[in-house]
C-alpha positions in Angstrom: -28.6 31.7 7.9 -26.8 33.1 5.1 -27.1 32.4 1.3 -24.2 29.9 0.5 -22.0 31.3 -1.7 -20.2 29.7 -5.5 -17.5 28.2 -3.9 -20.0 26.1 -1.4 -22.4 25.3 -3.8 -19.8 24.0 -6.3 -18.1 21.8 -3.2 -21.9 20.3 -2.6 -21.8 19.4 -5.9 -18.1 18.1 -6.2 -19.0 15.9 -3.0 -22.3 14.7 -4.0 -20.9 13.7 -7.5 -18.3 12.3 -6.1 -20.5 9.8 -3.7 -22.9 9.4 -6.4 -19.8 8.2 -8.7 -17.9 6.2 -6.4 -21.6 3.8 -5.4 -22.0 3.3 -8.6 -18.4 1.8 -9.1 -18.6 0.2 -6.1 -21.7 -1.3 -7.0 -20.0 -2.6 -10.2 -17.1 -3.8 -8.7 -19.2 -5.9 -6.3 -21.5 -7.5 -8.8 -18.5 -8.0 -11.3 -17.3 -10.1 -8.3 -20.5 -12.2 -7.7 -20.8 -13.0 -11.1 -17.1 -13.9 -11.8 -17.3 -15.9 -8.8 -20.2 -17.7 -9.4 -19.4 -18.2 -13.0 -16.7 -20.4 -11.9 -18.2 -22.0 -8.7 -19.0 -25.4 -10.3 -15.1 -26.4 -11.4 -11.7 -26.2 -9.8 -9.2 -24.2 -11.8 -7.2 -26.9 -12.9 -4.1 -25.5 -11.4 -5.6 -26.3 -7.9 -7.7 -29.9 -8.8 -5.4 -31.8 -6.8 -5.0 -29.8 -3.7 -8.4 -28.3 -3.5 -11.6 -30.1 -3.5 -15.0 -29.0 -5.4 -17.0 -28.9 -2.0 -14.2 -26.5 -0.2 -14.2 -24.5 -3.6 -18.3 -24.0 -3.6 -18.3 -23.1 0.0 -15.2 -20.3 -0.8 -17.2 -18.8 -3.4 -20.2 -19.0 -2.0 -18.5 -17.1 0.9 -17.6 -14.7 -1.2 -20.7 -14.1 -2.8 -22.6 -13.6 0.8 -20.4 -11.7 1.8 -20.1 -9.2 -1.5 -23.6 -9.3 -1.3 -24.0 -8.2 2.0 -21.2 -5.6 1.2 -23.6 -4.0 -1.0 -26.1 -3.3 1.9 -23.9 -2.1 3.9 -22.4 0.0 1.2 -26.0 1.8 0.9 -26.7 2.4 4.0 -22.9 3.9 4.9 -24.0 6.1 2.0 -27.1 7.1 3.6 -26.0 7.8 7.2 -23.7 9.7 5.4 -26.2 12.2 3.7 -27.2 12.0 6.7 -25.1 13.5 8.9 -24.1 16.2 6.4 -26.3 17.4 3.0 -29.7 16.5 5.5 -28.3 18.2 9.1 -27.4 15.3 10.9 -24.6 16.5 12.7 -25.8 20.4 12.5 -28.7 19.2 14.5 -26.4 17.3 16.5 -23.6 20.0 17.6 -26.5 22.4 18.1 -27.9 20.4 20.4 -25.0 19.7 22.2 -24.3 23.8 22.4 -27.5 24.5 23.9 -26.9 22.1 26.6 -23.1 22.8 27.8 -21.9 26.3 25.7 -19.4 26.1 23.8 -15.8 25.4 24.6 -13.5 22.1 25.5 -16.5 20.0 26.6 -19.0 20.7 24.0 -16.2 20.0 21.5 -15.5 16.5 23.2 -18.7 15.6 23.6 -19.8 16.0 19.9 -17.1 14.1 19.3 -18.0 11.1 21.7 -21.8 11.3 20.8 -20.8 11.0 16.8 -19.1 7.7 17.6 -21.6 6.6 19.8 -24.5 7.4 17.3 -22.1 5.7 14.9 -21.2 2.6 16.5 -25.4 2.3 17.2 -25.9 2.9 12.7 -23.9 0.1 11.9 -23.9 -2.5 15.0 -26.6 -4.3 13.1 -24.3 -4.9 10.5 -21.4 -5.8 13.1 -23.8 -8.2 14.5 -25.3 -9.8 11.3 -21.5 -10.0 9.8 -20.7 -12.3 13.2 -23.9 -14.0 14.2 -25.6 -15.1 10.9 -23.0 -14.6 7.8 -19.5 -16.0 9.6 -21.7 -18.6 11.5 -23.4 -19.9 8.6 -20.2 -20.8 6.9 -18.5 -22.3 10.3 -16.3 -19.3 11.3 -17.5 -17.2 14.1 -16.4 -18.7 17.5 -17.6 -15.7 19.4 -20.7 -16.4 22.1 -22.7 -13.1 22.8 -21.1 -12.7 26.1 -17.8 -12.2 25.2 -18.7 -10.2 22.0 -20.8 -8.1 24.3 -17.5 -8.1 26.9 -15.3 -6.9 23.9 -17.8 -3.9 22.5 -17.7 -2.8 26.3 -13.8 -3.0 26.3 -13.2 -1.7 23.2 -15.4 1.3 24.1 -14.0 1.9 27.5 -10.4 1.8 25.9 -11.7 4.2 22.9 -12.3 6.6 25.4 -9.3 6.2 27.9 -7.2 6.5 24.6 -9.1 8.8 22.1 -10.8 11.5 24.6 -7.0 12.8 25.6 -5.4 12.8 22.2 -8.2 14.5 20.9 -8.4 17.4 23.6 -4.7 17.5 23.0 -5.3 18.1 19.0 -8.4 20.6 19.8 -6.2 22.1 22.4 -3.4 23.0 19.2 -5.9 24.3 17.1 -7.1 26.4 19.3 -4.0 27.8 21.1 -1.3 27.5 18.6 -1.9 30.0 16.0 -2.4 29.6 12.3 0.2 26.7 11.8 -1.4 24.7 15.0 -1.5 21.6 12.0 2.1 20.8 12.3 2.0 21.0 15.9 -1.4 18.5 15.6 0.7 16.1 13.4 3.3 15.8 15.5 1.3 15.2 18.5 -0.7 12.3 16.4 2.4 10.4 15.0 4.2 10.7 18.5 0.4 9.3 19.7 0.5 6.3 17.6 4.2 5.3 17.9 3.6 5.3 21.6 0.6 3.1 21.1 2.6 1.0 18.7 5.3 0.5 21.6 2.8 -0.3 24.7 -0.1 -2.0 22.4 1.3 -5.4 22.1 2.1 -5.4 26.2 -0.8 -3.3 27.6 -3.8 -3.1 25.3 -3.8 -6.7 22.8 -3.7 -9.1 26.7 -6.9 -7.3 27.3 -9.3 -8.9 24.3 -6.9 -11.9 24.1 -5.0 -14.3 25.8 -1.1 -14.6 24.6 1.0 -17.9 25.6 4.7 -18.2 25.0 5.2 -20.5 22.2 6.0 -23.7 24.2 6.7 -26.1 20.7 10.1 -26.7 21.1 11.2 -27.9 17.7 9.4 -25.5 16.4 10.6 -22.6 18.9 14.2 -23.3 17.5 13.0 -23.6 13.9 11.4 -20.5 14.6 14.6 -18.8 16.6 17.0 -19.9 13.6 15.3 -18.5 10.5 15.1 -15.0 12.7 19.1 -15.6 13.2 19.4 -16.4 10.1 17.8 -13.2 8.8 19.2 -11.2 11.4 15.4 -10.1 13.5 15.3 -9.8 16.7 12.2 -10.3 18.7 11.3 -9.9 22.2 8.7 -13.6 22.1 7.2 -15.9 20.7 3.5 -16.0 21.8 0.4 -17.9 20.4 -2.8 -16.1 20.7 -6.2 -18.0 21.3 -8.0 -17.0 18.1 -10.4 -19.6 18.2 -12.4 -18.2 20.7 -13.5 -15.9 18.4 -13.1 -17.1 14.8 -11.8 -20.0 12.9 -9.9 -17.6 10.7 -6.0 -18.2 10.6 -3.5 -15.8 10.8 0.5 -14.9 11.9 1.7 -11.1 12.3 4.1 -9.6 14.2 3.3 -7.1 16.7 5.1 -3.9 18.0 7.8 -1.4 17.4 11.6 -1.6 18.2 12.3 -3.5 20.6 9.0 -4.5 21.7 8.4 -6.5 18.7 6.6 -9.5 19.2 5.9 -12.5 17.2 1.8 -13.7 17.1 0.5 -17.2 15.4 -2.8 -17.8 16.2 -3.3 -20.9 17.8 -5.6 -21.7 14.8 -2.8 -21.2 12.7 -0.3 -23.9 14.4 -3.4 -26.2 14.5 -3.4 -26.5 10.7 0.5 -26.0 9.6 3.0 -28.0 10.2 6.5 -26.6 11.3 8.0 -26.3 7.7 5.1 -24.7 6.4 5.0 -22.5 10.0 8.6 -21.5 9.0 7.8 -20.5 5.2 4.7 -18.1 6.7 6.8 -16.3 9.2 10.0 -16.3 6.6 7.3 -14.6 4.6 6.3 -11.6 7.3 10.1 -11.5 7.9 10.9 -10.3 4.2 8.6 -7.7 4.5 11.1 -6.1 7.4 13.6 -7.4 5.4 12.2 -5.0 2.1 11.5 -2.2 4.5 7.6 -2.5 4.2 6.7 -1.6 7.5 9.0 1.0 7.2 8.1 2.5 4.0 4.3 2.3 5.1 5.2 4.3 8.2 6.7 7.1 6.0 3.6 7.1 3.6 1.5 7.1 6.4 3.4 10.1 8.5 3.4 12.2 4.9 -0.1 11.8 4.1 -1.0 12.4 7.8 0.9 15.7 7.2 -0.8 16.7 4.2 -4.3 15.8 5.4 -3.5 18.0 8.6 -2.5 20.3 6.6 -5.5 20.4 4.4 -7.8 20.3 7.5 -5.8 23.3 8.9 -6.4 25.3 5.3 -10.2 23.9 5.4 -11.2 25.0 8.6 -10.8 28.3 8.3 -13.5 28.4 5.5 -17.3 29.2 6.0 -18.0 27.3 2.6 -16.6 23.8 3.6 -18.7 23.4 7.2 -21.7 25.0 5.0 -21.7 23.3 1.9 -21.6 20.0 4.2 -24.6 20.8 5.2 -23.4 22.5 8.3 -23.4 26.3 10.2 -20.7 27.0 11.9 -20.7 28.1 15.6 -20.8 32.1 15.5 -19.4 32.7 18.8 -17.8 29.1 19.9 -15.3 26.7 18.6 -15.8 25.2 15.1 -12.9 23.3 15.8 -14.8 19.2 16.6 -17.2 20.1 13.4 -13.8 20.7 10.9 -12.8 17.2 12.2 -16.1 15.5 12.0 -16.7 16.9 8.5 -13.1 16.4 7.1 -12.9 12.7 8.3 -16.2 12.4 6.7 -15.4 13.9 3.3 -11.9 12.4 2.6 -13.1 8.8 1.9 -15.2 10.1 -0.6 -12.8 11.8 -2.7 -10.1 9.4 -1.5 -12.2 5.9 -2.8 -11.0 7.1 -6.7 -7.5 6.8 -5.8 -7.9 3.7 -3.9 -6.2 1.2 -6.3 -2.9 2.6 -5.6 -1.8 1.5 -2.7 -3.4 -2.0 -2.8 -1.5 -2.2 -6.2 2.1 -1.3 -4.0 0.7 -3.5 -1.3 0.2 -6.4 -3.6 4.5 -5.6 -5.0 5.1 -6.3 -1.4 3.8 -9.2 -1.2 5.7 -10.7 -4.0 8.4 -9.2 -2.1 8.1 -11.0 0.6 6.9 -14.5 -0.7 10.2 -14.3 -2.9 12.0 -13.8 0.4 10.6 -16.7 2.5 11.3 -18.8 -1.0 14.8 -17.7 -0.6 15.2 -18.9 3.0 13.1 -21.7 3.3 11.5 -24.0 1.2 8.8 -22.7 -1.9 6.9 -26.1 -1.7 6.9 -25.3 2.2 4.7 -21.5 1.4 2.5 -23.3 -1.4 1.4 -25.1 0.8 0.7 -23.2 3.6 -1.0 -20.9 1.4 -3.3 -23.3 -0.1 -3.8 -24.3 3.8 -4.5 -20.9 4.6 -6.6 -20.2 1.0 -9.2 -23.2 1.9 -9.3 -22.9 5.7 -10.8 -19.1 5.5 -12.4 -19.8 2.7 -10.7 -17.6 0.2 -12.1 -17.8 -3.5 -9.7 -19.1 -6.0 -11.2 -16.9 -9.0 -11.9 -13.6 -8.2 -12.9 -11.3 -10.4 -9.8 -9.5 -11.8 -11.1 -5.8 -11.8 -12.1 -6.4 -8.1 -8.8 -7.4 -7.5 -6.9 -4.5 -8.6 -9.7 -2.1 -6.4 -9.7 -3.7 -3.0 -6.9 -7.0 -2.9 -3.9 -5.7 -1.0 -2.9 -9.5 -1.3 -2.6 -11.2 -4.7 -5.0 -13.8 -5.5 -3.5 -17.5 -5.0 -3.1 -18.2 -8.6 -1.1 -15.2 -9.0 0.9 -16.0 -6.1 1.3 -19.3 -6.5 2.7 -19.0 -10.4 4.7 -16.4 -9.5 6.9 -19.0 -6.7 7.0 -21.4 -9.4 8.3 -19.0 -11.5 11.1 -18.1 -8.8 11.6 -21.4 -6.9 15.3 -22.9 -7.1 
C-alpha cells in the first residue's frame, strides 16, 4: 500500500475534525434541550394555561426529553459505525471481500452496494426497534404489532431493491461509459428517477404499507372541494389513510406530482379535528403551493443534486479521497460503488455545520403558509387545530431556542401561534 500523501492526510484530518466538532455541538444542542425542557416541565406557559393541561404538558416534555436522550445514543453509535466503515477499514474490508468472491465489474459494484445497506439496516435496527417498541409505546403512540412491523421491513426491503438496484446500475453504468462528464448525465438520470417515483408513488408504492379510503364525510368532502376551488388546486382525491394501525401520531400532506396529486388526512387526524379546524390545516398545506414551496424545494433540491454530482464526479477521480477514508482503491476494477459509498458518507459530516439554513427557510414557509390558511379560513379555526395537533403528539411547548434554530423546520407553537394573532383580521 502506498504512503498517503499531504493532500490525504490533511482530508483525514478535515473529516475527523469535522465529526469530532459537529458531536460535540450536537451533544450540546441535545442537552441544552433536556435542560430547557425540563426546566419548564412543572408550569404551563401562561399563553397556553387554558387550552393545555399540566399533565399533557409533563408527558410532552417528558417525551421530549426520552427521546433527546435517546438521540444522544444513537448519535454515538452513528458516529462509531461511521469510523467504522471508513478511518478503521470497514468498507475496505468489505469491498475486498466482495472482489475476491465475484471480480470486479457490474456485480461486485452492486453487491457492495446492497451488502452496505444490508449491514446498515442490521447497525441500527436496534434502535429502529427500541424507538417503536419501548420509547413510542411507553408514551401511548406506537400502534404497530411485530407482525406487521416485520411485514413492512420485508416490504420496504423488497421495494428498495426492485427500485434502487436499477437506478443505481444505471448511475454506475454513466460513470463508467460516459466519459469524464458522465455526472451530468448521472444527474439527469436521478431527477428524471425521482419525478417518476413522485408520479406513480402515491398510486403504486404508498397502497402497499397502507390502506387509502376515499374520503366518504360529505360535509366535509364539499368543505374540503370549495376551499381547493376557492384557491384554485386541483386534486385527483380525497383519501384517508389508516394511520392508526401504526401510530397515534396525526398528520395531513398531500401526495404526488401534477396531476396525480392527491390529498392524505390520516384517519387519526379527522378523529380529533373537527371540519373547520380540518379546513384551516389543509388551507394551510394549500398556501404552501400557493407560495411555491414545493416548487422552490424542488429547484434547491435539483441544484444541490447537481453540485454534489458534480463534486463526486471531481472526487472520484482522486487516489487521496478513497485513501484518506480509510480506503484502497481497486487497481485493476471499478472504484466506481466505493466513490458513492464514501461520498454519501462524508457529505453529512461537512454538511451538519450548514444545517441551520434550510430549517431557518423552512420555518419562513411555514409562516407563509399559516398566514395563507388565516387568509382563507378562519385563524381561531388553525389555533386550534394546532394546539390539537401540539398535545395529541405530544409536542413540547418550550423548547429550547438554540435547538430550534438547528433542527425545527417547523416553528415552535408559541411562535406560531403569536404570530396568527399578530395577523388575524
Amino acid at each position: 500500500m502506498p504512503a498517503p500523501t499531504f493532500t490525504s492526510l490533511a482530508f483525514t484530518l478535515a473529516f475527523a475534525l469535522a465529526l469530532v466538532a459537529g458531536l460535540v455541538v450536537k451533544f450540546w444542542l441535545a442537552t441544552r434541550q433536556v435542560r430547557h425542557v425540563a426546566r419548564h416541565r412543572n408550569a404551563v406557559p401562561p399563553v397556553f394555561a387554558q387550552a393545555i393541561t399540566l399533565a399533557a404538558h409533563q408527558k410532552a416534555a417528558d417525551y421530549t426529553m426520552a427521546k433527546t436522550r435517546f438521540g444522544i445514543i444513537e448519535m454515538a453509535w452513528g458516529a462509531a459505525v461511521l469510523l467504522g466503515w471508513t478511518l478503521l477499514g470497514g468498507l475496505d474490508l468489505l469491498n475486498k471481500l466482495l472482489l475476491g468472491w465475484l471480480g470486479g465489474g457490474m456485480l461486485q459494484q452492486l453487491a457492495l452496494l446492497a451488502a452496505f445497506a444490508l449491514i446498515g439496516g442490521l447497525l441500527e435496527l436496534p434502535f429502529t426497534l427500541w424507538q417503536t417498541f419501548k420509547l413510542e409505546e411507553r408514551f401511548g403512540f406506537n400502534k404497530m404489532t411485530w407482525r406487521l412491523w416485520f411485514a413492512d421491513a420485508i416490504k420496504g426491503m423488497l421495494l428498495g431493491a426492485l427500485i434502487g438496484l436499477p437506478i443505481a446500475a444505471l448511475i454506475l453504468w454513466l460513470m463508467g461509459a460516459a466519459g469524464s462528464l458522465w455526472w451530468i448525465w448521472a444527474w439527469g438520470a436521478w431527477m428524471a428517477f425521482n419525478l417518476l417515483l413522485m408520479l406513480v408513488y402515491p398510486t403504486f408504492i404508498a397502497p402497499i404499507f397502507n390502506k387509502f379510503q376515499p374520503l366518504d364525510d360529505a360535509a366535509l368532502k364539499d368543505r374540503v372541494n370549495a376551499l381547493m376551488q376557492r384557491c384554485g388546486f386541483a386534486a385527483k382525491g380525497l383519501f384517508v389513510m389508516d394511520g392508526s394501525t401504526r401510530s397515534a401520531h396525526a398528520n395531513a400532506y398531500f401526495t404526488g406530482f401534477g396531476a396525480s396529486k392527491r390529498v392524505v388526512f390520516y384517519d387519526t387526524l379527522l378523529r380529533q379535528l373537527n371540519a373547520g379546524e380540518v379546513e384551516a390545516v389543509l388551507a394551510h398545506e394549500l398556501g404552501h403551493f400557493k407560495h411555491r414551496h414545493v416548487m422552490k424545494r424542488m429547484v434547491a433540491m435539483f441544484a444541490l443534486s447537481l453540485a454534489g454530482f458534480a463534486l463526486l464526479g471531481w472526487l472520484s477521480t482522486h487516489t487521496w479521497f478513497y485513501t484518506a477514508l480509510g480506503v484502497q482503491p481497486n487497481m485493476a476494477a471499478p472504484n466506481d460503488a466505493l466513490a458513492i459509498l464514501l461520498f454519501m458518507l462524508a457529505v453529512p459530516v461537512f454538511g451538519f455545520f450548514v444545517a441551520p439554513l434550510p430549517v431557518l427557510i423552512s420555518r419562513k414557509h411555514e409562516f407563509e403558509a399559516d398566514a395563507y390558511a388565516i387568509a382563507q379560513t378562519s385563524g381561531a379555526h388553525l389555533s386550534a387545530a394546532l394546539l390539537k395537533l401540539y398535545q395529541d403528539n405530544a409536542s413540547t411547548l418550550t423548547p429550547d431556542p438554540v435547538f430550534v434554530k438547528f433542527y425545527y423546520s417547523h416553528p415552535p407553537a408559541s411562535e406560531r401561534l403569536a404570530r396568527m394573532a399578530a395577523t388575524s383580521p
